[in-house]
Every structure is written in structure tokens, then in C-alpha cells.
N, C-alpha and C positions, 0 to 999 in steps of 0.2 A: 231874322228875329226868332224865327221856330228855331233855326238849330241852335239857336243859344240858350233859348228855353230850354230846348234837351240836355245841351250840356251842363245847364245849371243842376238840373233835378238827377241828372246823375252823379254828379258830384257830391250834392246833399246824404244820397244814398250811400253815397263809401263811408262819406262821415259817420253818418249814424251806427253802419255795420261796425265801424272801428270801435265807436262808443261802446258798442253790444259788447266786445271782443273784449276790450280791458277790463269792463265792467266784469264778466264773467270770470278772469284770473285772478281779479282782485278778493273777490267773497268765497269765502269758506264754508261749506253744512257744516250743519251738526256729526261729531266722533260719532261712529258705530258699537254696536257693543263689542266686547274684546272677544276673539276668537278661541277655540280649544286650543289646547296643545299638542303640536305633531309627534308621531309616534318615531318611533328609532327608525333608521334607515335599513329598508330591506339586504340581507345578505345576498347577493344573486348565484350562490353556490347551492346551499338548500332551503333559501325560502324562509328562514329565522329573522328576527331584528338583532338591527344590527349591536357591536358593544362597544360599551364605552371605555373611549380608548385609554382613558386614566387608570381603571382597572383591570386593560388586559393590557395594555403596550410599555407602558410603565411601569411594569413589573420586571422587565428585563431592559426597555431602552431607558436609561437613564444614565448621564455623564458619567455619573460615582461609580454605576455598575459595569458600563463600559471600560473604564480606565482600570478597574481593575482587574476584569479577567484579562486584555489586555498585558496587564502588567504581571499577570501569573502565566501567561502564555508565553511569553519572551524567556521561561526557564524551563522550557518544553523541547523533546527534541528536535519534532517538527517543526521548528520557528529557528533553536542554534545547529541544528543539522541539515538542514536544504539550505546552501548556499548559490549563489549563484552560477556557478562550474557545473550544476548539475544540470544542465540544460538539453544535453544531446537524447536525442529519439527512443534511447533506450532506458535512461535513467529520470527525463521530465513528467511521464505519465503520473510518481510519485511523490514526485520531489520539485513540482512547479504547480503551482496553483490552477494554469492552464494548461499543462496539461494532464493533469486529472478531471478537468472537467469535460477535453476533449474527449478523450478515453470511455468516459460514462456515456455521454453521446455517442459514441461511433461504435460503440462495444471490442475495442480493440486493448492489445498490451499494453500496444508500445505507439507513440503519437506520431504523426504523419511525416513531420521532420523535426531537427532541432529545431528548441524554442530560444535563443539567446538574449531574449527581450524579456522572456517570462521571469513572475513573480513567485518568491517562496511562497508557501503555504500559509495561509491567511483565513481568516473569519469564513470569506463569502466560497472556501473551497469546500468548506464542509454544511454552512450554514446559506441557505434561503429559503424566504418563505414563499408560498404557493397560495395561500390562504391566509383570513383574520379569523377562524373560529376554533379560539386556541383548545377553549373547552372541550372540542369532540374529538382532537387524533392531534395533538403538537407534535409526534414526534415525523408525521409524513409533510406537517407543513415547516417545519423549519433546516429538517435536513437535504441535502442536496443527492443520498443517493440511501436510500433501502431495500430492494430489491434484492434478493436469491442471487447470487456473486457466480459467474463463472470463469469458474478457477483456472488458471495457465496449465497447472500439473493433470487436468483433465483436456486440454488443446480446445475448451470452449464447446465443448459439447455436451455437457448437462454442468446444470445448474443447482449450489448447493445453499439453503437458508440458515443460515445461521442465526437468525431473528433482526426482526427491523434494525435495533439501533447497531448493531456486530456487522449487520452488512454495509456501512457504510464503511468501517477499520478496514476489512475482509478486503476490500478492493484492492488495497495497498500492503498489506499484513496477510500476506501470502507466498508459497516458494514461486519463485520468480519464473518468469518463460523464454521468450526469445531474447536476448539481451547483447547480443553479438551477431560481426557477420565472418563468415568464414570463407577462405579463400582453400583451392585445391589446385595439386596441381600433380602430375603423377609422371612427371620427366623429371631428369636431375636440372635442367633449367629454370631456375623462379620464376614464376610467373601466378598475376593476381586475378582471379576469378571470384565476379560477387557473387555470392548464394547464401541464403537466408539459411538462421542456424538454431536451433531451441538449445535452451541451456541445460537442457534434461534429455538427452538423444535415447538412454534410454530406458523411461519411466514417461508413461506407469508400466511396472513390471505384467512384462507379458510370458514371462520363462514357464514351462510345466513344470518343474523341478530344480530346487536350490542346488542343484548338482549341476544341471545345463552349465556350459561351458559362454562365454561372453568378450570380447573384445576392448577394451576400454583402454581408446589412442588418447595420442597426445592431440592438443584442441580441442577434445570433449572433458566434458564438467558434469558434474552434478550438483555442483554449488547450490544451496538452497537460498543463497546471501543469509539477510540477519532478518526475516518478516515472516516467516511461518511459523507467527505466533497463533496465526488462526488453524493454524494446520494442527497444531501439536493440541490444542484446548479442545477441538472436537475430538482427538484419537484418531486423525486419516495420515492417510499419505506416507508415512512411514514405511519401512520392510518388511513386513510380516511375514514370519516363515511358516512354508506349508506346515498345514496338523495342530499349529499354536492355536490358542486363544486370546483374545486378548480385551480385555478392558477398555473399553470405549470414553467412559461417564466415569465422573467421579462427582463429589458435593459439593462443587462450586460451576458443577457445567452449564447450569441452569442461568448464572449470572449474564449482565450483558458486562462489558466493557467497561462502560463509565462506574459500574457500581464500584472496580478497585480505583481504574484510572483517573476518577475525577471526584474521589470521593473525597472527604471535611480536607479545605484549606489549610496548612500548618505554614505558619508564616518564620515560623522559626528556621526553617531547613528548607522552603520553597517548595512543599509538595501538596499532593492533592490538586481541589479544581481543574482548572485549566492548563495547569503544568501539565498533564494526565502524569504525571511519577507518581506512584502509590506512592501515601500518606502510612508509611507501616504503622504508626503510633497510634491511629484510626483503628486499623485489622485489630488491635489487642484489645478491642472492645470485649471482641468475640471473642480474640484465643487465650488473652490473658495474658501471653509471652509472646517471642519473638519464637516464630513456629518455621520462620522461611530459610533462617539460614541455617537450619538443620538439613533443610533437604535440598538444599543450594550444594552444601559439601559431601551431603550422600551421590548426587547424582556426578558431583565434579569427581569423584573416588570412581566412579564406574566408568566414567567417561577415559579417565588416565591407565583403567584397565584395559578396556576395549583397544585405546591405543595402540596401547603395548604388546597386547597379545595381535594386532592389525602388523606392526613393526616386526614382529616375530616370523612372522607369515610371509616377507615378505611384500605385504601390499602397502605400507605406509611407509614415508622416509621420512626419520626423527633426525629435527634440527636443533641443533641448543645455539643460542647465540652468546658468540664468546665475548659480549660485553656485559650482558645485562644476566645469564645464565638462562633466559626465559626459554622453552624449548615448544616447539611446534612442530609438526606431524602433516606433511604430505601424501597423496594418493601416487602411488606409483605405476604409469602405464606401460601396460604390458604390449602396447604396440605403439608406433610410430605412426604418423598422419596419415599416413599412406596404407594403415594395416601392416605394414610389413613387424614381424614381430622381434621384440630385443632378443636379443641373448643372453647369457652367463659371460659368457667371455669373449672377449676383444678378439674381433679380428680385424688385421692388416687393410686399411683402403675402404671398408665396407661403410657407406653412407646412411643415416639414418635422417626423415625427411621432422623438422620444426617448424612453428610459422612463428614468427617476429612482426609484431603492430609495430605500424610506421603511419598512423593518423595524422593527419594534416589539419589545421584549422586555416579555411579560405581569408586569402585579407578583405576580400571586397564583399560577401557574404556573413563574413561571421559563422558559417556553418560548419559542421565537422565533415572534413571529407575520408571516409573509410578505407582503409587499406592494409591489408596483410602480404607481405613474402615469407614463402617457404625457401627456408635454409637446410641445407647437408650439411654435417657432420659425425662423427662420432660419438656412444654413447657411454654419457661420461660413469652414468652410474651403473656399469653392465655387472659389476661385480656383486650389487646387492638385488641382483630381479632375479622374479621368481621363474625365467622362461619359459614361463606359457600362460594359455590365455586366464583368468579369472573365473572361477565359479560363481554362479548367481548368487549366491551363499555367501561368498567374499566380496563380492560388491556391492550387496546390499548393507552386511556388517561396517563398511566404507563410510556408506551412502548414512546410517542411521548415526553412525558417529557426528556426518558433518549438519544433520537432521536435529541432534540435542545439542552440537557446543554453536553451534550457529544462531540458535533460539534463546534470545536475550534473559529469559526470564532463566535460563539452565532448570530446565524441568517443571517451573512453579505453575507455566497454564494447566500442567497436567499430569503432576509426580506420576499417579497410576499409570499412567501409558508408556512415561518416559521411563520408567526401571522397567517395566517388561520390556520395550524398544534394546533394550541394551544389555539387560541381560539373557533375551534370546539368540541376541548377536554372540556375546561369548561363550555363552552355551554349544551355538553351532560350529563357531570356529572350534573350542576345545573337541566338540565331536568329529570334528570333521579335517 
């Protein structure tokens, strides 16, 4: 009878605890008074509040604004000229979106291997942000590379600024470096030997005198390709002959980039913004006329002299093509791969060493596999060589010819430099 009594009176107790329990979810206090309002979200960079992203982010991300640099970029040449062929170790670092970003990271020319997966050049190769505090420095948070550029034509050993937004062009709009691989071989049996090879063997000029005497075989280059646009806009890197002076700066030095290449949109002819094409119609704010193709055809007049007097000399071989008449202008080397030097005249049996590309693309890789043979034969052009070696003189006057017709703009980054460039050259040659 007790332990029923117990179990009764605990039973009772759950009850009531239960009653307590509902009771208490069911009734509501009284609302409190309403609280202040929170302050903006701490930046965790320096310690500011934070912004509102209507007024900063929505200034640029917005569909309409999106779609249409977009749509001004697709008549740009970094968007119609990096195709997807460009992919091998030597040409992706500028011409794949990855790998110019490899490149930036690893501080190298040329990227680790081919990329044959990589994408053209796109938004996020030039553009990411780092930071939301656009008001203190946009241009370190949304671009992906600022920093003092070291240049190939220096082999990486100081570094040149050309200002924040220039050094990001700079990395890619430069005379080019290693870009090949070269094979030797110094029997008359072919055979392929790797060895790494700059495209500039030999610059920057090291000669004490435009007289010094210079070697310049078949397999070596000086090619600048088409990117030393940043070379020719500061006044570097060119030939300078001893005792000259030369003009550095001129009145647009001071400019970055974007102010020609992305300047007022013209929708009529696709230029400006994000094309980066200068907008010349823009420029005649300032000049009133058309001021460029004055010096477009002054510099192309000097260029066709330099040639001719380079052809004269012996050091250039002038091509005309007998369809189109269009004529083109060759470096003529004065030795063979081997250094062995040409002659004037043909003799009977006598081998001169060539290499011939025979690159392979693997089928189960996709990779480029690199290969050169050197070939003997006879030298077809013995009757127009100068037989003997080159003056520092002459192959810098070479060197500066393929220095202005190689740079897209034909002299506009920097008319001052590029008429002295050219006519010191013929200056010397005529002296010399």
C-alpha cells in the first residue's frame, strides 16, 4: 500500500511539472524597447567600416556593365589573337590566361610545360581583387600584377618600374627571351642535343667598340617579336652607338597605358575601352588633327632607308614576292651553326652545318615534343655574303631596324627615340 502511495504522488508530480512546462510556452512578456542600430561591418584590412556594397560594388559589377566591356573586348587583340595553338612552354606564358599567371608566381619567362588545356586571355588574367576598400588604392586591388617587371632583355637581374598600371602590360609587352630550344652538333652526322637557348644570344650589348668584330650564325636571332612596346616608350634597350646621345622622354612618357589604350569608347569603328585600339578620334581632342600618320610614314621612310643601305652592305637579303610585289628584308649570317664562316664563292664538296625543326606533337599527351636536326649542305646565297664576321656597328644597325619595324605602333610609343634609333644607325653605316 506505501509503494502505491509513492507511486501515486509521483505521478501527480510529473503532471503538474508538465502543466508548468506548457504553461510557460504558451504566454508571452511584454516587447522590450527596440534596440540601436548596428554600425557597418569592420574592414579586417585597416580597421575602417565597412561599405556599402551598392555604392562601391555596383559601380562596376552590374550585368549591362559587364556585357559590355565584354563585348568591347571580343574586338581586342588579346581576346582575336591568343588562340588556342598558342599553348607550348614558350608562347603560353602570354598568350594563355594560365600561364601568365603561372609566370607571375614563379618569376619565370617561359611556363613549366605546355598548357594545351589553357584558356585565352580573359577578365580574371588581368583583373582580381585583393581587397573591398576601393577608395584607398583600386588600382593594387583589382589588378593581378603591378610590381617593377624584370625584363628577359636584362636575363632577370634588375628590375624596371615602369608605374603601377604599365607594369602589369610590361610583363607581356616586352622583347622576348628564351623562346626556343637549340640543338648542336659539330660532326657531319645529325644528331639532336637539348640545350636551352635565349633569343637574344647576344644582347645586351657588351662590345667596347662599334668596330669589335661579332659572329652572328645561323640559329641565332635577335628577333624582338611584335611586344617591345614597353621597350621603345621608355627609350631602353635599343643600339646605342658609342659618343651618341640620346633622348629618353618625350611628352606623353609620363602617360600610363590605359590613358591611349582604353580611352572614350567609339562604337562606330570598335575602338577605345576595352578593345584597348586607340580611339584616334578621342586623341584629336588634344591635337586637333590626325598627328599619327604623319609620323607613322616618316619613321616607315627611314625604316626603308636603313634597309637598303643594311642590303647594300651586304648584311640584309631583300625579298620581293613575285605575287603580291610586297618585299621583305632578311639578316644575313655570316657563319654557319657551327661558326664555320660562309664564303664569297662556292666551293666544290664544302658543307655548311643548318638545323631543321621537326617538332612532334605526342598523341597520348597532347604535349609538344622538341626536336631539331642539323643538316649539311651548300651555301645557296655565297654570292651575296659579306665574308667575314660583322661589326658591332652592323648588327646593332640590324638589330635597331628589326627593334622599330617589329614594334606595332612604327615609332608612335616614342617618335624621339625611334628617329634617333635609326638615324644613328645610318649615320654609322654611311660612316663606316
Amino acid at each position: 500500500m506505501k509503494n502505491f502511495k509513492s507511486l501515486f504522488f509521483a505521478a501527480g508530480l510529473m503532471i503538474a511539472a508538465a502543466c508548468l512546462t506548457f504553461t510557460s510556452c504558451t504566454k508571452e512578456g511584454p516587447q522590450g524597447p527596440a534596440g540601436v542600430d548596428g554600425i557597418n561591418g569592420v574592414n579586417g584590412v585597416n580597421g575602417t567600416n565597412g561599405k556599402d556594397a551598392n555604392g562601391s560594388c555596383l559601380v562596376c559589377h552590374t550585368i549591362a556593365n559587364f556585357d559590355q566591356k565584354i563585348a568591347e573586348y571580343h574586338f581586342s587583340k588579346h581576346y582575336t589573337g591568343n588562340t588556342s595553338s598558342r599553348f607550348t612552354k614558350f608562347c603560353a606564358s602570354c598568350h594563355t590566361s594560365e600561364g601568365f599567371k603561372q609566370i607571375l608566381g614563379s618569376g619565370k619567362y617561359v611556363v613549366a610545360n605546355d598548357m594545351p588545356a589553357a584558356n585565352r586571355i580573359n577578365c580574371t588574367t588581368c583583373h582580381a581583387h585583393s581587397g573591398f576598400d576601393f577608395t584607398a588604392d583600386t588600382v593594387s586591388q583589382i589588378l593581378t600584377a603591378i610590381s617593377p617587371v624584370y625584363l628577359n632583355y636584362n636575363k632577370n637581374l634588375t628590375a624596371t618600374d615602369f608605374g603601377a598600371l604599365n607594369n602589369l602590360c610590361v610583363n607581356c609587352h616586352q622583347i622576348r627571351g628564351a623562346t626556343a630550344l637549340v640543338y648542336s652538333d659539330t660532326t657531319l652526322t645529325p644528331d639532336v642535343i637539348n640545350k636551352s637557348f635565349d633569343q637574344l644570344p647576344y644582347f645586351p650589348f657588351t662590345n667596347s667598340s662599334d668596330l669589335d668584330t661579332v659572329q652572328y650564325r645561323v640559329g641565332r636571332s635577335f628577333s624582338v617579336h611584335d611586344g617591345n612596346q614597353s621597350n621603345l616608350f621608355a627609350g631602353i634597350n635599343a643600339y646605342e652607338y658609342k659618343g651618341k646621345t640620346y633622348t629618353k622622354t618625350w611628352k606623353h612618357s609620363a602617360f600610363a597605358c590605359t590613358q591611349c589604350h582604353m580611352n572614350e569608347y567609339n562604337a562606330a569603328d570598335s575602338t577605345g575601352g576595352h578593345t584597348l585600339r586607340v580611339n584616334e578620334e578621342a586623341c584629336k581632342t588634344c591635337h586637333g588633327s590626325d598627328k599619327l600618320t604623319p609620323i607613322q610614314n616618316l619613321i616607315k621612310g627611314k625604316l626603308t632607308d636603313l634597309a637598303e643601305l643594311l642590303t647594300t652592305k651586304k648584311i640584309f637579303k631583300k625579298t620581293v614576292n613575285g605575287t603580291t610585289g610586297a618585299i621583305s628584308y632578311s639578316a644575313l649570317p655570316t657563319h654557319d651553326f657551327n661558326g664555320k664562316l660562309y664564303p664569297t664563292t662556292q666551293t666544290a664538296g664544302d658543307k655548311f652545318a643548318t638545323s631543321s625543326s621537326n617538332n612532334t606533337v605526342s598523341p597520348t599527351t597532347g604535349l609538344v615534343i622538341y626536336g631539331n636536326m642539323l643538316k649539311y649542305g651548300t651555301d645557296a646565297d655565297y654570292a651575296i655574303r659579306m665574308g667575314r664576321p660583322w661589326k658591332w656597328g652592323e648588327l646593332g644597325a640590324a638589330y635597331n631596324y628589326a627593334y622599330i619595324n617589329s614594334e606595332l605602333s612604327l615609332g608612335l610609343h616614342n617618335p624621339n627615340y625611334a628617329l634617333q634609333v635609326l638615324n644613328n644607325s645610318i649615320d654609322w653605316l654611311n660612316a663606316n
